[in-house]
PDBQT receptor file of N, H, CA, C and O in Angstrom, charges set to zero:
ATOM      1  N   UNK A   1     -27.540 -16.595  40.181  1.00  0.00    +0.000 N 
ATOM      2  CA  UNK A   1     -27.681 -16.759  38.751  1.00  0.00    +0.000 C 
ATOM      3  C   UNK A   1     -29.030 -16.249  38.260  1.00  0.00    +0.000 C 
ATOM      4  O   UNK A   1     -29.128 -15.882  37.089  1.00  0.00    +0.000 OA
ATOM      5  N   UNK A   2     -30.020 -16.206  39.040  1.00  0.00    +0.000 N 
ATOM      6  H   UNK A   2     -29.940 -16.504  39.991  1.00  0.00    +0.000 HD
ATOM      7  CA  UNK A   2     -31.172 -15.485  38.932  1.00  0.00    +0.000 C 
ATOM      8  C   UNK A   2     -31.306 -14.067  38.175  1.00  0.00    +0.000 C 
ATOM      9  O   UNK A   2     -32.333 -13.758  37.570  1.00  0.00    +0.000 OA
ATOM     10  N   UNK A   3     -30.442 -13.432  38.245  1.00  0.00    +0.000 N 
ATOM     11  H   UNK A   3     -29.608 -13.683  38.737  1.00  0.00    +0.000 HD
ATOM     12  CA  UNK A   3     -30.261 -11.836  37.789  1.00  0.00    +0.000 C 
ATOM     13  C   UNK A   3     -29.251 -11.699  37.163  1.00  0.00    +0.000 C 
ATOM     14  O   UNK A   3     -28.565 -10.680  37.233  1.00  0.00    +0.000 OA
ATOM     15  N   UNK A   4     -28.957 -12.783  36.382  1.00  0.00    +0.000 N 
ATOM     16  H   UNK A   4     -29.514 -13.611  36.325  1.00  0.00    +0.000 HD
ATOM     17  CA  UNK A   4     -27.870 -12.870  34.851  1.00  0.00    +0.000 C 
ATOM     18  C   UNK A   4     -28.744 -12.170  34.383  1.00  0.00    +0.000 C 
ATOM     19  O   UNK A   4     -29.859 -12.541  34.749  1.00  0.00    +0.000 OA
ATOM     20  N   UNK A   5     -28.743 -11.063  33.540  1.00  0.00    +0.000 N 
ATOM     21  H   UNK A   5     -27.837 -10.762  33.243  1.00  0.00    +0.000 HD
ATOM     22  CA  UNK A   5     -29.220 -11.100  31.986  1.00  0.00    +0.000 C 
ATOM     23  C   UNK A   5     -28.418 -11.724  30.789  1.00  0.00    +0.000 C 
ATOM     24  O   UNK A   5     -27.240 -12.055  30.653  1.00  0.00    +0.000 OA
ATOM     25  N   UNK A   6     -29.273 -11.747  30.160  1.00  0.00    +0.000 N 
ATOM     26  H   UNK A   6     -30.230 -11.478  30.271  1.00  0.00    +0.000 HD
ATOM     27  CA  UNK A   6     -28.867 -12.884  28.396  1.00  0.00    +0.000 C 
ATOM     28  C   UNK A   6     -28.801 -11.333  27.408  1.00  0.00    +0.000 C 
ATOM     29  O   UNK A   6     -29.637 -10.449  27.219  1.00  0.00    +0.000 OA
ATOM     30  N   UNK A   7     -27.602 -11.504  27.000  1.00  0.00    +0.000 N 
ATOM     31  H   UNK A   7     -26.923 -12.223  27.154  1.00  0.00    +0.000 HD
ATOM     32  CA  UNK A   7     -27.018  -9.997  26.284  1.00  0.00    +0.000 C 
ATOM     33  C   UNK A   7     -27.149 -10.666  24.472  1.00  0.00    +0.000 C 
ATOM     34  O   UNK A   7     -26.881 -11.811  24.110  1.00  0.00    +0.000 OA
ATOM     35  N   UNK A   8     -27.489  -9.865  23.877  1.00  0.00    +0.000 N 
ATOM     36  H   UNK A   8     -27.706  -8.935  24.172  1.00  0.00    +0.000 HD
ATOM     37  CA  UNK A   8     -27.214 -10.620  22.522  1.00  0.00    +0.000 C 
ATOM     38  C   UNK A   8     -26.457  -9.789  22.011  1.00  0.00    +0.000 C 
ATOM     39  O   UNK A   8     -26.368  -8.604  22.332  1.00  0.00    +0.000 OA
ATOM     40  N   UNK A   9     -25.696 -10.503  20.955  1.00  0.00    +0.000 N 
ATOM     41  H   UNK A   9     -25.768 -11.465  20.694  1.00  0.00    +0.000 HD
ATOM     42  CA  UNK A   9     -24.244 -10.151  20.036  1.00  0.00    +0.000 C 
ATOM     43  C   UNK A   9     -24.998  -8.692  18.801  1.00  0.00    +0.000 C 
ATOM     44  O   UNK A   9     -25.940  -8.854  18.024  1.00  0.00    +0.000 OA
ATOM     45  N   UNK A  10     -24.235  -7.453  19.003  1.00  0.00    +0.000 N 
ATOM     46  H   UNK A  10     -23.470  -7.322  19.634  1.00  0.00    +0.000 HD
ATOM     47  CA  UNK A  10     -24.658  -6.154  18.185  1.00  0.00    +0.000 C 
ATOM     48  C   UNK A  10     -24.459  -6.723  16.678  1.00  0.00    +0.000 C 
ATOM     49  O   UNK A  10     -25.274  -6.293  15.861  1.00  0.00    +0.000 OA
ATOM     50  N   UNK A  11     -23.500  -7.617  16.212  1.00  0.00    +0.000 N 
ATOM     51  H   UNK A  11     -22.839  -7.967  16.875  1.00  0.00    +0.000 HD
ATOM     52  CA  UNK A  11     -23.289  -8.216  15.264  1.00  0.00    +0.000 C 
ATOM     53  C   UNK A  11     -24.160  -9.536  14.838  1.00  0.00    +0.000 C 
ATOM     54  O   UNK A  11     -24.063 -10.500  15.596  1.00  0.00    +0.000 OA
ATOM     55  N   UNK A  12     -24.985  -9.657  13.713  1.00  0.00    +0.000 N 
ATOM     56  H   UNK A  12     -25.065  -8.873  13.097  1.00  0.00    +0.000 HD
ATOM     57  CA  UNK A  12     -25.069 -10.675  13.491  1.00  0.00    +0.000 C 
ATOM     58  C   UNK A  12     -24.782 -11.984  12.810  1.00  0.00    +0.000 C 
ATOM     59  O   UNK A  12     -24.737 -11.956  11.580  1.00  0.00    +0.000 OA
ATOM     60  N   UNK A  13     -24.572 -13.175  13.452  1.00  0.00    +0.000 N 
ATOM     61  H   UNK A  13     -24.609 -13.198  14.451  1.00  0.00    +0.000 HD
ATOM     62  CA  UNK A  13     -23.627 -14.573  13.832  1.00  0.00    +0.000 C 
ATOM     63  C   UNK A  13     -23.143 -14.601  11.927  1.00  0.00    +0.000 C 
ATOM     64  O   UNK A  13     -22.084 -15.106  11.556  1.00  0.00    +0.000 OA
ATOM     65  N   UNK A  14     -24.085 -14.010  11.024  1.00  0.00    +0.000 N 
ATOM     66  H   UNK A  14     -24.946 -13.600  11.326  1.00  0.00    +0.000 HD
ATOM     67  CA  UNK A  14     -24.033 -14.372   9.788  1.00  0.00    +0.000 C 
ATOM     68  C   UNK A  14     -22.681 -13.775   9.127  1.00  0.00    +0.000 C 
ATOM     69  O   UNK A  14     -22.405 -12.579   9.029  1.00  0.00    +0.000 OA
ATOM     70  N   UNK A  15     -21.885 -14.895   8.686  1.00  0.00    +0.000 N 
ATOM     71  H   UNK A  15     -22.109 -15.866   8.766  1.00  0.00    +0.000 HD
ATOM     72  CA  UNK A  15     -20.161 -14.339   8.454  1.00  0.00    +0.000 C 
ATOM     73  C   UNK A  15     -20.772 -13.416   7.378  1.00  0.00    +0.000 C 
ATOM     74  O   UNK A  15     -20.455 -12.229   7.459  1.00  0.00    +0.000 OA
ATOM     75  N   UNK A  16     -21.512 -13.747   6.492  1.00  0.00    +0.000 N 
ATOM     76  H   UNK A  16     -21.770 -14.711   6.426  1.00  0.00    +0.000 HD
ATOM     77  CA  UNK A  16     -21.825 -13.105   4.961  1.00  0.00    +0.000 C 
ATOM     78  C   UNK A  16     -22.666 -11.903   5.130  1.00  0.00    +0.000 C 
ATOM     79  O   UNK A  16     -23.151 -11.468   4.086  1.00  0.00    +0.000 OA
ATOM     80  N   UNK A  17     -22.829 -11.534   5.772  1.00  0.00    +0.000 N 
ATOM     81  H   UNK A  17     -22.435 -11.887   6.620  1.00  0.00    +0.000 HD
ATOM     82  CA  UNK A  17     -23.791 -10.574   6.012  1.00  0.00    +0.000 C 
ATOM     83  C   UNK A  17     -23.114  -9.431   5.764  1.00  0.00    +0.000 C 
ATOM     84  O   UNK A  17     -21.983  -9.182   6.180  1.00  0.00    +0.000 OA
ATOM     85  N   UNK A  18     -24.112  -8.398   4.770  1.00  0.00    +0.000 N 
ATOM     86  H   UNK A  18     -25.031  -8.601   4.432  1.00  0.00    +0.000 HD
ATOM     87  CA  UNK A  18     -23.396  -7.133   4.792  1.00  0.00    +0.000 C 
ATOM     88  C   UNK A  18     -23.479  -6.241   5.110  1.00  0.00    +0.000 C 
ATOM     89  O   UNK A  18     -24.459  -5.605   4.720  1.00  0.00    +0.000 OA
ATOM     90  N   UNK A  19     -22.309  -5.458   6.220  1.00  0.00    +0.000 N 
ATOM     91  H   UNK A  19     -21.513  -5.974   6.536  1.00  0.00    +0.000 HD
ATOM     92  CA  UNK A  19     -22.404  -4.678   6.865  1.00  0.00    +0.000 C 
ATOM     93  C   UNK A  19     -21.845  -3.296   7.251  1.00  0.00    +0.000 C 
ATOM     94  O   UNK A  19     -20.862  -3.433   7.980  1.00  0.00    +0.000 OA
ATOM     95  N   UNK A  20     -22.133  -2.083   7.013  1.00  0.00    +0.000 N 
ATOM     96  H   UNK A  20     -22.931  -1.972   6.421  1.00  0.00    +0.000 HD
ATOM     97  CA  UNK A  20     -20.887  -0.709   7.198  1.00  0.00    +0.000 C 
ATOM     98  C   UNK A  20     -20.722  -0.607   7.985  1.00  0.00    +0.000 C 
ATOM     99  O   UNK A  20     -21.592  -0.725   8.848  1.00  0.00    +0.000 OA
ATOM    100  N   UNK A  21     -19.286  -0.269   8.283  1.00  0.00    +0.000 N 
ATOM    101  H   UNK A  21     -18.579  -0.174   7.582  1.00  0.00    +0.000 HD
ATOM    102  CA  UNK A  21     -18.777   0.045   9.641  1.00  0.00    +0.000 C 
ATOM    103  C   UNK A  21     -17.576  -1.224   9.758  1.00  0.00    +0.000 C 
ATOM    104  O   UNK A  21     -17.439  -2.101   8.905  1.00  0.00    +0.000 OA
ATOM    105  N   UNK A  22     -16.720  -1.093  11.068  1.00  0.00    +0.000 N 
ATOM    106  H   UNK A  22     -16.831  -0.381  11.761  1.00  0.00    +0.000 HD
ATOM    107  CA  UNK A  22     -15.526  -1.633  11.235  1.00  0.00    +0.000 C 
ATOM    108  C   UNK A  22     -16.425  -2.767  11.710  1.00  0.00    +0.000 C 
ATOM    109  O   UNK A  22     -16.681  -2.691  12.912  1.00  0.00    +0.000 OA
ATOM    110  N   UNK A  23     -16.986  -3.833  11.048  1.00  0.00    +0.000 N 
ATOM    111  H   UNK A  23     -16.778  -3.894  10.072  1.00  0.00    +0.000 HD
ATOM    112  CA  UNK A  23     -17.607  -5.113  11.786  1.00  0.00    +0.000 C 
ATOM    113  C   UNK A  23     -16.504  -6.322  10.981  1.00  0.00    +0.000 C 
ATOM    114  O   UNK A  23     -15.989  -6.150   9.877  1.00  0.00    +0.000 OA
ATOM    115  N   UNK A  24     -16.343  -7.436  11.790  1.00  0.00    +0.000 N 
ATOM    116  H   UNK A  24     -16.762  -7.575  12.687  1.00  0.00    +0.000 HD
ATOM    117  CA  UNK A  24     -15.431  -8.610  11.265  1.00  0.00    +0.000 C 
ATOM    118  C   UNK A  24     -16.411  -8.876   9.563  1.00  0.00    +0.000 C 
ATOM    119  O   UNK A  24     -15.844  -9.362   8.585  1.00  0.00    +0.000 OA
ATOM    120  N   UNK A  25     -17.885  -8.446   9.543  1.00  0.00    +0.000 N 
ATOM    121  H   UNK A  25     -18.346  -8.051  10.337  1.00  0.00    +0.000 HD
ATOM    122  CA  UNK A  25     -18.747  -8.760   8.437  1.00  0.00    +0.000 C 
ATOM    123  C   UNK A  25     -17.800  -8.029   7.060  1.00  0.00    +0.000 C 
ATOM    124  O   UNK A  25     -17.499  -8.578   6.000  1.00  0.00    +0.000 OA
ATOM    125  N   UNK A  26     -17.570  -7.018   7.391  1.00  0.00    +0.000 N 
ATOM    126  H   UNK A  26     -17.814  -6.572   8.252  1.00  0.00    +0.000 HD
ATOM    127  CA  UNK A  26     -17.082  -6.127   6.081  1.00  0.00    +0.000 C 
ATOM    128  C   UNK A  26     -15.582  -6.017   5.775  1.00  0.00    +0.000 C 
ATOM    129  O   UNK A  26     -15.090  -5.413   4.822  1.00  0.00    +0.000 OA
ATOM    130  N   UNK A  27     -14.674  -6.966   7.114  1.00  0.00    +0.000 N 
ATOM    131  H   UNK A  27     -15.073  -7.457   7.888  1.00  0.00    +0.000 HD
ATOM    132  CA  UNK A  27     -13.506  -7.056   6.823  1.00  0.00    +0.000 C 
ATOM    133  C   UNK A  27     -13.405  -8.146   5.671  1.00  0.00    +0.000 C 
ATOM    134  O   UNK A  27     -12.949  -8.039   4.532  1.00  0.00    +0.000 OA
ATOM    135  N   UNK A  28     -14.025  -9.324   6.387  1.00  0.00    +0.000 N 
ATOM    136  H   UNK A  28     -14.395  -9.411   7.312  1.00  0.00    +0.000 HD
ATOM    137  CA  UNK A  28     -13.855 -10.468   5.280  1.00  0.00    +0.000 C 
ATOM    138  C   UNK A  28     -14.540  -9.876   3.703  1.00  0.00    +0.000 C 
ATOM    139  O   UNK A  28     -13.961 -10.192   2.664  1.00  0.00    +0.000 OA
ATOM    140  N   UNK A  29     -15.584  -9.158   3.670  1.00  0.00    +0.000 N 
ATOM    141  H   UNK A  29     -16.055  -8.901   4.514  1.00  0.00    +0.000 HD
ATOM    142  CA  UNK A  29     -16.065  -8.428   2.156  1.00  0.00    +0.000 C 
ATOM    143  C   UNK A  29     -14.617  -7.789   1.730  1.00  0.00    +0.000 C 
ATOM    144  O   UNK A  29     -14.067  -8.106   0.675  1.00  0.00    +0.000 OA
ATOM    145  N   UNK A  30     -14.208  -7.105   2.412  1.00  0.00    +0.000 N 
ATOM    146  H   UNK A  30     -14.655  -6.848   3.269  1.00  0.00    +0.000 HD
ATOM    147  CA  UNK A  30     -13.089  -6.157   2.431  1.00  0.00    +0.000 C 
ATOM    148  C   UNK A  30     -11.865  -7.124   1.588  1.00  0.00    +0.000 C 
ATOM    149  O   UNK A  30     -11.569  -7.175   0.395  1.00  0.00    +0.000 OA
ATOM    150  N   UNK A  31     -11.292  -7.888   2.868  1.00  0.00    +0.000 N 
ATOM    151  H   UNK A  31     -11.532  -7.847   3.837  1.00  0.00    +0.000 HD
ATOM    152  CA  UNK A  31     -10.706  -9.425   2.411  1.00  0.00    +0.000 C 
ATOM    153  C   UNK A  31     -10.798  -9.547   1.001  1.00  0.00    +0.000 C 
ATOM    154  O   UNK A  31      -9.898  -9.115   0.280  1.00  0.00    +0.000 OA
ATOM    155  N   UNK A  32     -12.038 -10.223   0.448  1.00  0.00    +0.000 N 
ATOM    156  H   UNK A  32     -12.769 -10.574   1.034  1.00  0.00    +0.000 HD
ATOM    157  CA  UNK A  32     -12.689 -11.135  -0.801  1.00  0.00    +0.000 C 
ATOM    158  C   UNK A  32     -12.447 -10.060  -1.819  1.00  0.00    +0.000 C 
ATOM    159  O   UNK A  32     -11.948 -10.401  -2.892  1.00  0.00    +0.000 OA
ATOM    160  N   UNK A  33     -12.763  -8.711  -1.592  1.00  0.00    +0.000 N 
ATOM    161  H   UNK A  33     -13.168  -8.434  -0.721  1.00  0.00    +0.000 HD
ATOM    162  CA  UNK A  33     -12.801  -7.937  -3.315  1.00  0.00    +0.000 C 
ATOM    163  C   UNK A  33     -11.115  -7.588  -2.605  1.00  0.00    +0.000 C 
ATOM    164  O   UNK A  33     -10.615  -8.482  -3.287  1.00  0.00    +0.000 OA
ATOM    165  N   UNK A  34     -10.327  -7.226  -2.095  1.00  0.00    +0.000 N 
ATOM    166  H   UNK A  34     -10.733  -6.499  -1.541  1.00  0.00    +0.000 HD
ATOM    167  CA  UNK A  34      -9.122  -7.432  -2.398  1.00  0.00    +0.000 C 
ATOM    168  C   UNK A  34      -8.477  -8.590  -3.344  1.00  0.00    +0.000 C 
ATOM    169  O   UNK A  34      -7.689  -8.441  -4.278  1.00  0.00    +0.000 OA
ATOM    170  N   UNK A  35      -9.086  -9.872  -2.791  1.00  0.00    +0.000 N 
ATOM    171  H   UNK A  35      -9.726  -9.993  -2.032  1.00  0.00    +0.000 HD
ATOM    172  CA  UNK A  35      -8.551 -10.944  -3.264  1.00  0.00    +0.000 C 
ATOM    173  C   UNK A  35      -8.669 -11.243  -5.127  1.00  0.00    +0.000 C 
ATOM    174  O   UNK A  35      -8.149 -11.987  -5.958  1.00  0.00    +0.000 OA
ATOM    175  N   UNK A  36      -9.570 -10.274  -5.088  1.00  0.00    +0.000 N 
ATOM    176  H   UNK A  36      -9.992  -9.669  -4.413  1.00  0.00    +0.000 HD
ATOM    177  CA  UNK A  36     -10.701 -10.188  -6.555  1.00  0.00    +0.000 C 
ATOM    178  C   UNK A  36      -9.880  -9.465  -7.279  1.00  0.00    +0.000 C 
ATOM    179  O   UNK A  36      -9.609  -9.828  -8.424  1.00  0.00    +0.000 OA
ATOM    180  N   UNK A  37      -9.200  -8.017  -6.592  1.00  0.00    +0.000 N 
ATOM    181  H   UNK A  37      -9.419  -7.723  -5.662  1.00  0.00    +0.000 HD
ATOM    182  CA  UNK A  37      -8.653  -7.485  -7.595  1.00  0.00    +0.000 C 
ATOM    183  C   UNK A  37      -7.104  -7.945  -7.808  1.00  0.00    +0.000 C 
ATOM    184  O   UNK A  37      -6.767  -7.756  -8.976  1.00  0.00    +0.000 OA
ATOM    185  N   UNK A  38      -5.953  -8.560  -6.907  1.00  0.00    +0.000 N 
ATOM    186  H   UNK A  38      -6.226  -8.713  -5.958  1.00  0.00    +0.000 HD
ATOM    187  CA  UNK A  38      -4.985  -9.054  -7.115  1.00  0.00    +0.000 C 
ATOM    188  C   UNK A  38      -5.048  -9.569  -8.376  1.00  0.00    +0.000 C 
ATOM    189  O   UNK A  38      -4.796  -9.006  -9.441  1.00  0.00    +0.000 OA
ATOM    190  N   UNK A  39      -5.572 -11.202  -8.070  1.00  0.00    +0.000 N 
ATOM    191  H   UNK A  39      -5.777 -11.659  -7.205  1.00  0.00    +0.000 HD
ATOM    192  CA  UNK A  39      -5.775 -12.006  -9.092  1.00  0.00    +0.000 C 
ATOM    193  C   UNK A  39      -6.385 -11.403 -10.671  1.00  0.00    +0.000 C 
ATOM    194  O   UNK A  39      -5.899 -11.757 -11.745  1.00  0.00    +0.000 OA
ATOM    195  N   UNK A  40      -7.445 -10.511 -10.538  1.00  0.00    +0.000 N 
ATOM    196  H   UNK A  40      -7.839 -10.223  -9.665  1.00  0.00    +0.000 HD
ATOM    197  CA  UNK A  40      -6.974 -10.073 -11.913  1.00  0.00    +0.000 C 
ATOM    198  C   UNK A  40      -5.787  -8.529 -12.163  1.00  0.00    +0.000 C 
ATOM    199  O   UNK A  40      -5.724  -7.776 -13.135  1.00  0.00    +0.000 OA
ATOM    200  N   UNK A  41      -5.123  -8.515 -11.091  1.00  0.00    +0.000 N 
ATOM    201  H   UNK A  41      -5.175  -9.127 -10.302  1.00  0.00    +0.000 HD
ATOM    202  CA  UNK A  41      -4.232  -7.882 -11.944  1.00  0.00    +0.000 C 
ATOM    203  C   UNK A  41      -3.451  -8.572 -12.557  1.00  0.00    +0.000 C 
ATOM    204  O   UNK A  41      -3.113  -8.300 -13.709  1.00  0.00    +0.000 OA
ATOM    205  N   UNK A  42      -2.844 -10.008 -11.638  1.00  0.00    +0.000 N 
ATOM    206  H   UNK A  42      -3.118 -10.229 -10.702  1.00  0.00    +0.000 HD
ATOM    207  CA  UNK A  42      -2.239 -10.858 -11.873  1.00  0.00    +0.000 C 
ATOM    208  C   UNK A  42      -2.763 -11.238 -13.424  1.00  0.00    +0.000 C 
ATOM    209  O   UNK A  42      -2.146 -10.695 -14.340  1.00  0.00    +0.000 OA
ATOM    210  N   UNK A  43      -3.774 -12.065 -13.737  1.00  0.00    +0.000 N 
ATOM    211  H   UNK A  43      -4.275 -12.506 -12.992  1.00  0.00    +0.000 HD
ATOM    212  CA  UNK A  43      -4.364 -12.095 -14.950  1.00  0.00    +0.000 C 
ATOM    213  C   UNK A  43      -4.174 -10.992 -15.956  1.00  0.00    +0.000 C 
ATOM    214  O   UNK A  43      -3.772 -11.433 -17.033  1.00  0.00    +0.000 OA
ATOM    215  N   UNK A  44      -4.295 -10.059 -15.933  1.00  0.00    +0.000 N 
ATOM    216  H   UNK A  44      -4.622  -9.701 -15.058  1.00  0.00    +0.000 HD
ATOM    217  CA  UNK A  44      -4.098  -8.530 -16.731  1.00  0.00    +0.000 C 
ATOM    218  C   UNK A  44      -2.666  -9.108 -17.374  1.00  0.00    +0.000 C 
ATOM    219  O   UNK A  44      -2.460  -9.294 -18.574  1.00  0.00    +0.000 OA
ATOM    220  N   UNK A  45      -1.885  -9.306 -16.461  1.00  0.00    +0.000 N 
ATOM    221  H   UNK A  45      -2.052  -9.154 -15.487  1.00  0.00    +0.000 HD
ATOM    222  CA  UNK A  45      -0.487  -9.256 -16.698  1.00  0.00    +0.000 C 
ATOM    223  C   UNK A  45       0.040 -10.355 -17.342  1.00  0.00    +0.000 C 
ATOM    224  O   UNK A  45       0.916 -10.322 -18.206  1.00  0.00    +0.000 OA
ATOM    225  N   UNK A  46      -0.405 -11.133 -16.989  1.00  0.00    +0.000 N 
ATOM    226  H   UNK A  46      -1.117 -11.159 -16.288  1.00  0.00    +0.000 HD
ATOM    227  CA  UNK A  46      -0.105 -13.227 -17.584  1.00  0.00    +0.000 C 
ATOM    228  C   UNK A  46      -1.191 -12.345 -19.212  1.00  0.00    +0.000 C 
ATOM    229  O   UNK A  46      -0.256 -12.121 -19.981  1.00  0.00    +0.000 OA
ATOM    230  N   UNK A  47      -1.748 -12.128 -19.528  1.00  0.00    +0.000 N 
ATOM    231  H   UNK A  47      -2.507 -12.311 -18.903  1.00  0.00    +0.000 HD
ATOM    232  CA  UNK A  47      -2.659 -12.511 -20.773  1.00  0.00    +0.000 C 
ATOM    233  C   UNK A  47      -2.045 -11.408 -21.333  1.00  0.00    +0.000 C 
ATOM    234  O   UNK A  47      -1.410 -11.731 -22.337  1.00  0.00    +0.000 OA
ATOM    235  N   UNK A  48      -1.991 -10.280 -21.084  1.00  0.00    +0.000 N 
ATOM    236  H   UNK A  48      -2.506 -10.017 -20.269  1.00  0.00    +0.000 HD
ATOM    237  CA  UNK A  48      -1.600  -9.056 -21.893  1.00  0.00    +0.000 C 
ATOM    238  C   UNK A  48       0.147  -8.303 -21.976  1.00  0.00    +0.000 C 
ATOM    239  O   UNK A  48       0.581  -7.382 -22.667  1.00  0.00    +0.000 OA
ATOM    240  N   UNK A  49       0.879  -9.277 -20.833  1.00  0.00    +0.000 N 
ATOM    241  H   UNK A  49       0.526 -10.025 -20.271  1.00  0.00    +0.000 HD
ATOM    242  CA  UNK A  49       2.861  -9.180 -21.044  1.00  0.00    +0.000 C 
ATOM    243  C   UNK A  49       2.876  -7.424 -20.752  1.00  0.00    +0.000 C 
ATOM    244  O   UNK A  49       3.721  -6.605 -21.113  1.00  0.00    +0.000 OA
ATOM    245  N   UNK A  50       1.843  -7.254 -20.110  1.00  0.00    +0.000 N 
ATOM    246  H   UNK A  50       1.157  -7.920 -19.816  1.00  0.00    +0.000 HD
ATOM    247  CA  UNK A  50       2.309  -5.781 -19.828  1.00  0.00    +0.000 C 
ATOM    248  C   UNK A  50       1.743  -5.485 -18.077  1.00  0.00    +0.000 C 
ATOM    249  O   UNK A  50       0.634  -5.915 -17.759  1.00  0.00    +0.000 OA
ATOM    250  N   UNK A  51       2.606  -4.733 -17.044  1.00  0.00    +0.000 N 
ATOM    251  H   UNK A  51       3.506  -4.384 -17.302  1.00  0.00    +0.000 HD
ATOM    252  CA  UNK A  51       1.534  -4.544 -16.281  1.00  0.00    +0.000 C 
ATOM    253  C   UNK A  51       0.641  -3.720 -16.106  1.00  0.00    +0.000 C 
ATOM    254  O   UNK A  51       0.370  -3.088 -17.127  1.00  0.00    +0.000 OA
ATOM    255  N   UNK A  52      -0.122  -3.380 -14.937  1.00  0.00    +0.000 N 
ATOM    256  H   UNK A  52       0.098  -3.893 -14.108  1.00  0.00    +0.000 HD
ATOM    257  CA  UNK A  52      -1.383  -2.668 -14.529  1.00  0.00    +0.000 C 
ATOM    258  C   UNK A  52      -0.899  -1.466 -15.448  1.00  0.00    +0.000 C 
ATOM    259  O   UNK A  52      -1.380  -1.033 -16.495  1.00  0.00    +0.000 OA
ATOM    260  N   UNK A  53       0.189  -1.078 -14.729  1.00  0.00    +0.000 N 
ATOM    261  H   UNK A  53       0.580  -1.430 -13.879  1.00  0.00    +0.000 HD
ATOM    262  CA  UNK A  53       0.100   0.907 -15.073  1.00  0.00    +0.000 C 
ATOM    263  C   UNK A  53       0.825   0.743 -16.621  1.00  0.00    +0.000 C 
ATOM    264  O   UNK A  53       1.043   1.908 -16.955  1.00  0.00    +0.000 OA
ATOM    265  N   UNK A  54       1.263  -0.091 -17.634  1.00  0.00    +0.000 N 
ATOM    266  H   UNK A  54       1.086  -1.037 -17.363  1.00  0.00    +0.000 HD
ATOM    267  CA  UNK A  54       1.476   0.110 -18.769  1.00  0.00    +0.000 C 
ATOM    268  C   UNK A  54       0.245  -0.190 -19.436  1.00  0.00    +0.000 C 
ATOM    269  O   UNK A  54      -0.116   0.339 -20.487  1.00  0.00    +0.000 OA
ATOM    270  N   UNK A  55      -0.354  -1.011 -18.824  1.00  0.00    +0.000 N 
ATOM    271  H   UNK A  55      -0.061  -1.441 -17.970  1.00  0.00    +0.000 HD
ATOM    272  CA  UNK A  55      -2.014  -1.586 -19.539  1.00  0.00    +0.000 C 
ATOM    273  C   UNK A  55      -2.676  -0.323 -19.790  1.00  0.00    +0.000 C 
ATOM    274  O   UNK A  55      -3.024   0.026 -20.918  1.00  0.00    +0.000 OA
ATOM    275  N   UNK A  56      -2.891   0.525 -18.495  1.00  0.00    +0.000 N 
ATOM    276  H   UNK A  56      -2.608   0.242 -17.578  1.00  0.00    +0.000 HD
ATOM    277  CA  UNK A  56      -3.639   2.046 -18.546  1.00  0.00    +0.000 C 
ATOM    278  C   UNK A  56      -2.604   2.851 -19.379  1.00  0.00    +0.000 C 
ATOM    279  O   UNK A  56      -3.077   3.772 -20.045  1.00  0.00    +0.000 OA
ATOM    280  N   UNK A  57      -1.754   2.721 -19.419  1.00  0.00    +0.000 N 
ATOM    281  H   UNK A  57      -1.370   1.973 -18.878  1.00  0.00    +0.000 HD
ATOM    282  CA  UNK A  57      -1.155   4.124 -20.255  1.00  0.00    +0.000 C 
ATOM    283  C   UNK A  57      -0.167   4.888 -19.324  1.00  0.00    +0.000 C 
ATOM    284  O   UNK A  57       0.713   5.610 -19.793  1.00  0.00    +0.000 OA
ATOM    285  N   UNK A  58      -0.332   4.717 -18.092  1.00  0.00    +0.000 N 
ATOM    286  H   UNK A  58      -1.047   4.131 -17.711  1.00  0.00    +0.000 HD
ATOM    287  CA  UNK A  58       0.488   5.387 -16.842  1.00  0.00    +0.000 C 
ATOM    288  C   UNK A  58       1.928   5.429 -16.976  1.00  0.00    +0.000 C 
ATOM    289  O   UNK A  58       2.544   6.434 -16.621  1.00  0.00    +0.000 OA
ATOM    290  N   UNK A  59       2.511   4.418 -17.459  1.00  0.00    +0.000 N 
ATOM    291  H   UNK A  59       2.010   3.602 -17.747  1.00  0.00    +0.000 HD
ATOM    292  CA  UNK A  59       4.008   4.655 -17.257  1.00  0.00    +0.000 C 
ATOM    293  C   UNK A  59       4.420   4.382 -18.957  1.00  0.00    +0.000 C 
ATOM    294  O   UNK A  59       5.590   4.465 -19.329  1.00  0.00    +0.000 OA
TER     295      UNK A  59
Protein backbone atom coordinates (compact mmCIF):
# COMPACT_ATOMS: atom_id res chain seq x y z
CA UNK A 1 0.00 0.00 0.00
CA UNK A 2 3.06 2.10 0.25
CA UNK A 3 3.20 2.96 -3.59
CA UNK A 4 -0.63 3.72 -4.01
CA UNK A 5 -0.67 7.04 -5.49
CA UNK A 6 -3.76 9.44 -4.53
CA UNK A 7 -5.15 10.40 -8.18
CA UNK A 8 -7.49 13.41 -8.08
CA UNK A 9 -10.86 13.68 -10.03
CA UNK A 10 -10.07 15.93 -13.76
CA UNK A 11 -13.58 17.16 -12.85
CA UNK A 12 -14.36 19.29 -10.17
CA UNK A 13 -16.72 17.65 -7.15
CA UNK A 14 -18.75 21.12 -7.75
CA UNK A 15 -22.24 19.88 -9.50
CA UNK A 16 -22.65 23.81 -10.46
CA UNK A 17 -19.65 24.48 -11.83
CA UNK A 18 -19.27 25.67 -15.29
CA UNK A 19 -17.76 23.77 -17.61
CA UNK A 20 -17.05 23.13 -21.76
CA UNK A 21 -16.78 20.04 -22.93
CA UNK A 22 -18.78 16.62 -22.47
CA UNK A 23 -18.38 16.96 -18.41
CA UNK A 24 -21.61 15.61 -16.17
CA UNK A 25 -21.02 19.80 -15.13
CA UNK A 26 -22.53 21.03 -18.51
CA UNK A 27 -24.97 18.19 -18.97
CA UNK A 28 -27.00 19.17 -15.96
CA UNK A 29 -26.49 23.23 -17.39
CA UNK A 30 -27.50 21.55 -20.58
CA UNK A 31 -30.49 19.71 -18.56
CA UNK A 32 -31.68 23.21 -16.69
CA UNK A 33 -31.82 25.70 -19.90
CA UNK A 34 -33.65 22.85 -21.68
CA UNK A 35 -35.96 22.73 -18.85
CA UNK A 36 -36.10 26.72 -19.16
CA UNK A 37 -37.08 26.69 -22.57
CA UNK A 38 -39.99 23.92 -22.52
CA UNK A 39 -41.78 25.56 -19.81
CA UNK A 40 -41.84 28.77 -21.50
CA UNK A 41 -42.91 27.46 -24.57
CA UNK A 42 -45.45 25.82 -22.65
CA UNK A 43 -46.27 29.35 -21.13
CA UNK A 44 -46.09 31.09 -24.72
CA UNK A 45 -48.89 28.82 -25.49
CA UNK A 46 -51.27 28.76 -22.16
CA UNK A 47 -51.08 32.90 -22.26
CA UNK A 48 -51.11 33.62 -25.97
CA UNK A 49 -53.78 30.28 -27.50
CA UNK A 50 -51.32 30.10 -30.19
CA UNK A 51 -48.18 27.92 -30.50
CA UNK A 52 -44.35 28.51 -30.80
CA UNK A 53 -44.29 28.54 -34.71
CA UNK A 54 -47.76 30.55 -35.06
CA UNK A 55 -46.45 33.00 -32.25
CA UNK A 56 -43.28 33.67 -34.76
CA UNK A 57 -45.20 33.82 -37.87
CA UNK A 58 -43.83 30.31 -39.18
CA UNK A 59 -46.83 28.45 -39.97
Amino acid sequence: MADVKKTTALVPEDPNALRWGFTPQSENWNGRFAMIGFISAVALEVFSGQGILHFWGIL
